[in-house]
Structure formats: structure tokens, C-alpha cells
C-alpha positions in Angstrom: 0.0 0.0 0.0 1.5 3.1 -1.4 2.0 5.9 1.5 -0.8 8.5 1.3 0.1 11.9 -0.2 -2.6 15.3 -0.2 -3.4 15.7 -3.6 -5.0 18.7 -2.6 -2.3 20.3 -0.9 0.2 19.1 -4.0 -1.4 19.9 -7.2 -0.5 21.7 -10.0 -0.5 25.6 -10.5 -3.4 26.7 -12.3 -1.9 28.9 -15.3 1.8 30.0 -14.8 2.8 29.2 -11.1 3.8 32.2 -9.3 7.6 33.1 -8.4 8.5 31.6 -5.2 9.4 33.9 -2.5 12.8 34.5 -2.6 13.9 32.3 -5.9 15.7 34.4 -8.3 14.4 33.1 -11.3 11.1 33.4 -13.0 8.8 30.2 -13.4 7.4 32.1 -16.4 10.5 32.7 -18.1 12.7 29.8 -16.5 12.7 26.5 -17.2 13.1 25.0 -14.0 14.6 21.3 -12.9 15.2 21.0 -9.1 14.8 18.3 -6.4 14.2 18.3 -2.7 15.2 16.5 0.3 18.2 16.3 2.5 21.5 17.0 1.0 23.0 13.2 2.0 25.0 10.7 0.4 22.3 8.4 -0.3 20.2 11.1 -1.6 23.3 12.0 -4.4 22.4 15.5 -4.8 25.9 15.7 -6.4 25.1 13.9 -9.2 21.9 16.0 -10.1 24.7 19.1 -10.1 27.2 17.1 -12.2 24.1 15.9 -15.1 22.5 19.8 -14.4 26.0 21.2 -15.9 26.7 18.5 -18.2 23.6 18.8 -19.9 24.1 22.6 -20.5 27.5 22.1 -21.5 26.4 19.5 -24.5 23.1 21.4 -25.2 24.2 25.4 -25.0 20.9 26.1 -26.2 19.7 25.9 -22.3 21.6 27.8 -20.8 19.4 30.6 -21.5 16.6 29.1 -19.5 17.0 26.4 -17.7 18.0 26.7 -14.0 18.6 24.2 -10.9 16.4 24.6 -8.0 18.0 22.5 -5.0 15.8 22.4 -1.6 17.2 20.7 1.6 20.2 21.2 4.0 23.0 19.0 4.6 26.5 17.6 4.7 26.5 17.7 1.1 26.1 21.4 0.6 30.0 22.3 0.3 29.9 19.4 -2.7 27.0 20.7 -4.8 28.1 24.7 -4.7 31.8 23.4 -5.8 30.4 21.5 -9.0 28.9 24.9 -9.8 31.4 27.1 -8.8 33.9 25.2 -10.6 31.5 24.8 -13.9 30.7 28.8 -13.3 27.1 28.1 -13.0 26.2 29.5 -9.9 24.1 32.2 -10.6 21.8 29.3 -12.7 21.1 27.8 -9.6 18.8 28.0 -6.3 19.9 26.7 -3.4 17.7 27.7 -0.8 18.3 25.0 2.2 15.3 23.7 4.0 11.2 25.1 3.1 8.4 24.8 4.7 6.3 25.7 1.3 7.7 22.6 -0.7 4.2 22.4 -2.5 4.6 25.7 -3.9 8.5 25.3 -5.0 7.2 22.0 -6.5 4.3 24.2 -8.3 7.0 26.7 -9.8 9.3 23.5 -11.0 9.1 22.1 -14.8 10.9 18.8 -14.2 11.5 16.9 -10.7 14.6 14.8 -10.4 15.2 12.3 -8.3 18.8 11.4 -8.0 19.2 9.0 -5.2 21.3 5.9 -4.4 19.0 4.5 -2.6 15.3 5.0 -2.0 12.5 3.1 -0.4 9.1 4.8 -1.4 9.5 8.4 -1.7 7.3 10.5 -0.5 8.9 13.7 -2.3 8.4 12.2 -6.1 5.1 11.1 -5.2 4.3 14.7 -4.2 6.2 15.7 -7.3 4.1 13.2 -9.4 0.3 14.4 -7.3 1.9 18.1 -8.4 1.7 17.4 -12.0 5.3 17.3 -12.9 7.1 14.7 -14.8 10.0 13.7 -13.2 13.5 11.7 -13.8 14.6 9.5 -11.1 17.2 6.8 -10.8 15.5 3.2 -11.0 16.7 2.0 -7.4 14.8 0.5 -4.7 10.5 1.6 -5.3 11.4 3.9 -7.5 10.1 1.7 -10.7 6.8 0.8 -9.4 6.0 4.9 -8.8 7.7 6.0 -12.2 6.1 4.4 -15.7 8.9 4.5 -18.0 7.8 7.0 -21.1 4.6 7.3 -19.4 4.7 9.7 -16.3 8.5 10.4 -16.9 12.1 8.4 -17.4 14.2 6.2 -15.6 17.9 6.2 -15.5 20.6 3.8 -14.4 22.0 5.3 -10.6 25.1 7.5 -10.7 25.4 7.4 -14.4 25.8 11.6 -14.8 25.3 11.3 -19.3 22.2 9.4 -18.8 20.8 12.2 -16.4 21.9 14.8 -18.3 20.4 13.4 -21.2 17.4 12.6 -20.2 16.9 16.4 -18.6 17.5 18.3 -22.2 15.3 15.6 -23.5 12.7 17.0 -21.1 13.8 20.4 -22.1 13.5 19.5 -26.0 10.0 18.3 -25.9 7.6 20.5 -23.7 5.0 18.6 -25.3 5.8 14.9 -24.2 6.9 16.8 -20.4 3.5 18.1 -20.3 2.0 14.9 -21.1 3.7 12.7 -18.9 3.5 15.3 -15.7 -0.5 14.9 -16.4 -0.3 11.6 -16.5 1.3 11.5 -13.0 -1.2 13.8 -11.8 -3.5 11.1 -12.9 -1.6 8.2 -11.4 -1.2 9.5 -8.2 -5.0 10.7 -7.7 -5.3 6.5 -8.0 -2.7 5.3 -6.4 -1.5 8.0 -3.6 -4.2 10.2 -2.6 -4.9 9.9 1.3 -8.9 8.3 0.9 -6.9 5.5 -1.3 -4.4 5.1 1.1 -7.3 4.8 3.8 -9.2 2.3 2.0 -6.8 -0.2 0.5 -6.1 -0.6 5.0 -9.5 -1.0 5.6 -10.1 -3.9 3.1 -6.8 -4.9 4.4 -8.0 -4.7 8.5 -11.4 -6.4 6.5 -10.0 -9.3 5.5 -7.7 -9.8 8.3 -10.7 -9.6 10.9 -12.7 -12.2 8.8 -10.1 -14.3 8.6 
């Protein structure tokens, strides 16, 4: 049984999200790939940085517009601002530490990435997914029963920095297919994650447990 996420609470913008407060760049005018938890090893924040610059560096044509959001606070901090700093992509990035309005930076995003080592279920890519987003996440642990390949986004071998990058200009390419796979996430996770689901599926599981 999939952990229960507020599809109320995370949904998508209506229209153009507004600017979140304190972000420098402009949802409207930005093209925005971020991610959000705690900057840890297992959560490889690192690698998003590495793929983020690596995919501007073979596609120039972003550079213009797209721009990293990272959200979370941790030892890994030092790590990601050096892959910018030394890639001279700073200013293209957001690194705001921790938020207490995560539905609303996940509103102002375009693409969600999820680059961990490691995950069980996560809770942030299925609020990225009830948020409307399509998202790119490394296929370890749950991962591949949340993400349908081509479907509600891509899947990407873990630590492999090309396969990232390339998989976040070929969200940036095709507006279109992002679109279409971010509704279809919206879709999957009103069926699979939203909190009266989640309440159900336990009481026919309690139900058949007390009749047993």
C-alpha cells in the first residue's frame, strides 16, 4: 500500500505558477529542474549538479533558460556549490536550504529529479508526481513501481551523470511529451496515492484480516 500523499495540498499551478518567494528566477520565463530532500549521500544530490552542468555544457541552447532549483540542507552542501562554482554556473542555480512551502517550489518546477542511491518509497516524487510534474529518477529500490517509464517520466541507471543529463535536455527539448507525462502523473497519483486510497486499501486490508 503506497504511503498516502494530499493531492489537494500538492497539485499543479493553475496557469503560470507564481515566483517563489525568494527564488531568483522566473517560473514564467525559466525552465526549472530542481529536487528536494536532505543533501546526503544516499540522496546523491551531487550527481543532479554534475548531469545539471553536463547537460548545459552539451546542449548550449539551455543555458538561456533552464536553471537548478535544489531544496534541503545538509552535509552535502559544500559538494554541490563546488560542481557549480567550478562549472561557473552559480548564478543558474537556487539553493535555498530547507522550506516549509515545498508544495509551492514543486508548483514553480518544470521537471522533478530524483537522484538518489537508494530510496524506499519516496514521499517527495510522489508529491512531485500528485503536483503534475514529470520527473526523472534513478530506477533503485520503489522507485520503478512509482515512475512508468515514457509514461509519467524516465528512468535512468544510478550515478550514471550522461544518462541524467540526457534525459533532462530531452525533457527540455519536448515541452510537449513533459507536459503529457506530468498529467499523466497527476492522474496516477489521484489512483494510487491520494490519502482516501491510502485509507481504503487498509481498511479492506483490517477487513480481511478480521474475517479471517
Amino acid at each position: 500500500i503506497a504511503n498516502g500523499v494530499d493531492t489537494d495540498t500538492f497539485a499543479p499551478a493553475h496557469g503560470v505558477p507564481r515566483a517563489v518567494p525568494g527564488c531568483p528566477f522566473d517560473p514564467g520565463r525559466h525552465w526549472l529542474v530542481g529536487t528536494v530532500g536532505r543533501l546526503q549521500t544516499v540522496k546523491n544530490q551531487p550527481l543532479l549538479a554534475r548531469a545539471f552542468v553536463r547537460a548545459l555544457q552539451d546542449n548550449p541552447v539551455m543555458r538561456d533558460a533552464a536553471r537548478l532549483v535544489i531544496v534541503g540542507e545538509g552535509p552535502l552542501r559544500a559538494e554541490v556549490e563546488r560542481v557549480l562554482v567550478e562549472a561557473d554556473m552559480s548564478d543558474l542555480a537556487w539553493l535555498p536550504g530547507a522550506r516549509a512551502d515545498v508544495a509551492d517550489v514543486l508548483r514553480s518546477l518544470d521537471l522533478f529529479v530524483l537522484p538518489s542511491q537508494a530510496e524506499g518509497t519516496s514521499c517527495t516524487l510522489q508529491e512531485a508526481m500528485a503536483s503534475g510534474l514529470p520527473v526523472v529518477a534513478t530506477a533503485v529500490g520503489g522507485t520503478p513501481d512509482l515512475v512508468q517509464e515514457g509514461v509519467t517520466g524516465h528512468l535512468v541507471p544510478p550515478n550514471d551523470e550522461q544518462a541524467l543529463a540526457d534525459a533532462m535536455a530531452r525533457a527540455f527539448s519536448d515541452p510537449g511529451t513533459a507536459a503529457r507525462q506530468g498529467q499523466a502523473g497527476r492522474e496516477h497519483a489521484l489512483c494510487r496515492f491520494a490519502m482516501g486510497t491510502m485509507v481504503r486499501q487498509y481498511q479492506q486490508l483490517f477487513d480481511r484480516e478480521g474475517s479471517a
